[in-house]
C-alpha positions in Angstrom: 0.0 0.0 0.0 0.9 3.6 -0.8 1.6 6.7 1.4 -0.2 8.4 -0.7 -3.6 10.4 0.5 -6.9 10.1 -1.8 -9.9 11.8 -1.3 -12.7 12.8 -3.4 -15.6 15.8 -3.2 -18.9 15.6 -4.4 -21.0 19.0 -4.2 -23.6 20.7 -5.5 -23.2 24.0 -7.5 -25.6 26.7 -5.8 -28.5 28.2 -8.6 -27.2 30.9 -10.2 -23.7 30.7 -9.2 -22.2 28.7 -11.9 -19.8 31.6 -13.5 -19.0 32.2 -10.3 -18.1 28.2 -9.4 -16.1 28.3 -12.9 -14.2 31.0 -11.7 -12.9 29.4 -8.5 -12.5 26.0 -9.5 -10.2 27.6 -12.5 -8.2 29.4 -9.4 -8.4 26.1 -7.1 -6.8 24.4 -10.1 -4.2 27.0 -11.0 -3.1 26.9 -7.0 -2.7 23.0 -6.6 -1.0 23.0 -10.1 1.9 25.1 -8.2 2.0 22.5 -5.1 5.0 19.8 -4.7 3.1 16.7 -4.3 -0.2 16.7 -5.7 -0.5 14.4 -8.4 -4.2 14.3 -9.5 -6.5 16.9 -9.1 -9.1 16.4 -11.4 -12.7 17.7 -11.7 -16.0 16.5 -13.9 -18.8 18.1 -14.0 -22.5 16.3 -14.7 -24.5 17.0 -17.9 -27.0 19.2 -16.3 -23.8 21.5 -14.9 -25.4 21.2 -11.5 -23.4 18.4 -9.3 -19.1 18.1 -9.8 -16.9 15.8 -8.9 -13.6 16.2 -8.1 -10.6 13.5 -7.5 -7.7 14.3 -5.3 -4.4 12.4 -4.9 -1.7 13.8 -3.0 1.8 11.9 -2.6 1.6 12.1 1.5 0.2 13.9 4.4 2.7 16.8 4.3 1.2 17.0 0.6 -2.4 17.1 1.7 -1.8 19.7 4.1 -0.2 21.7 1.5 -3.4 21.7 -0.5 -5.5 22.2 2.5 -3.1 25.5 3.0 -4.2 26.5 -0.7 -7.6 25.6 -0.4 -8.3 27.1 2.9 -7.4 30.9 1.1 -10.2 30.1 -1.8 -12.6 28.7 0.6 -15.0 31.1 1.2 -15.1 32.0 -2.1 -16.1 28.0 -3.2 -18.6 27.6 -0.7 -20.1 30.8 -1.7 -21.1 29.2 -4.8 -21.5 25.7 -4.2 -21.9 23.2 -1.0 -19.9 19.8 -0.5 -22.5 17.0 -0.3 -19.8 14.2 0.3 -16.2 14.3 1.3 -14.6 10.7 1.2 -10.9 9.9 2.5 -9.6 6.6 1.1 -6.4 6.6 2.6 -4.8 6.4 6.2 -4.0 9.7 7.1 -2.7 11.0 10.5 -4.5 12.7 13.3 -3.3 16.3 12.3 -4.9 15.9 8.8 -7.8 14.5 9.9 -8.0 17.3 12.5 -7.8 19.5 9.3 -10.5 18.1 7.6 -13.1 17.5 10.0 -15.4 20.4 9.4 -15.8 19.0 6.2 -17.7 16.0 7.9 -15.6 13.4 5.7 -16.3 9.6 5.8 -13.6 7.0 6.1 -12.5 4.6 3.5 -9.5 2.6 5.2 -7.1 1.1 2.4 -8.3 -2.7 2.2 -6.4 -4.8 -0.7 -4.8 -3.8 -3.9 -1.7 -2.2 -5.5 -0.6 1.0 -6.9 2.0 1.5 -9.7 
């Protein structure tokens, strides 16, 4: 099994916010494109542009708290135009990140079988 942290975010976009949504997720993805140790961030979007997706893979926890630094100054600004329905961790991850993460009421996926390349 890897050290590496995965977590994904499903959310909702908020009516009449969608430019708005654009507008930070372009931001959220220019910041964790400059960040040492994120090595997916990628979002999708369903047909009626109402409900996103997005996958995040970080190499470690130092990683994840790095984003969580980046994300944290953008924040307000996401939530403002749209609202995280679910927030699932699939990794093991330390008691200081999931201290960080907690107001985002994640659930727990612990790594059970498997292999990454």
């Amino acid at each position: 099994m890897s050290n590496n942290i995965i977590w994904t975010v499903d959310g909702k976009i908020k009516d009449g916010q969608k430019e708005a949504f654009d507008a930070v997720m372009k931001d959220l993805i220019d910041a964790s494109r400059q960040e040492q140790g994120t090595m997916n961030y990628e979002w999708t979007i369903a047909e009626d542009q109402t409900s996103f997706h997005v996958h995040e893979r970080y190499r470690d926890v130092e990683s994840a708290m790095i984003h969580l630094g980046s994300f944290g100054k953008l924040a307000e600004r996401f939530l403002e135009a749209s609202e995280i329905t679910r927030f699932v961790v699939y990794s093991n991850i330390t008691d200081d990140l999931q201290e960080a993460i907690t107001g985002l009421n994640p659930e727990y996926m612990k790594p059970f079988g498997g292999f990454t390349i």
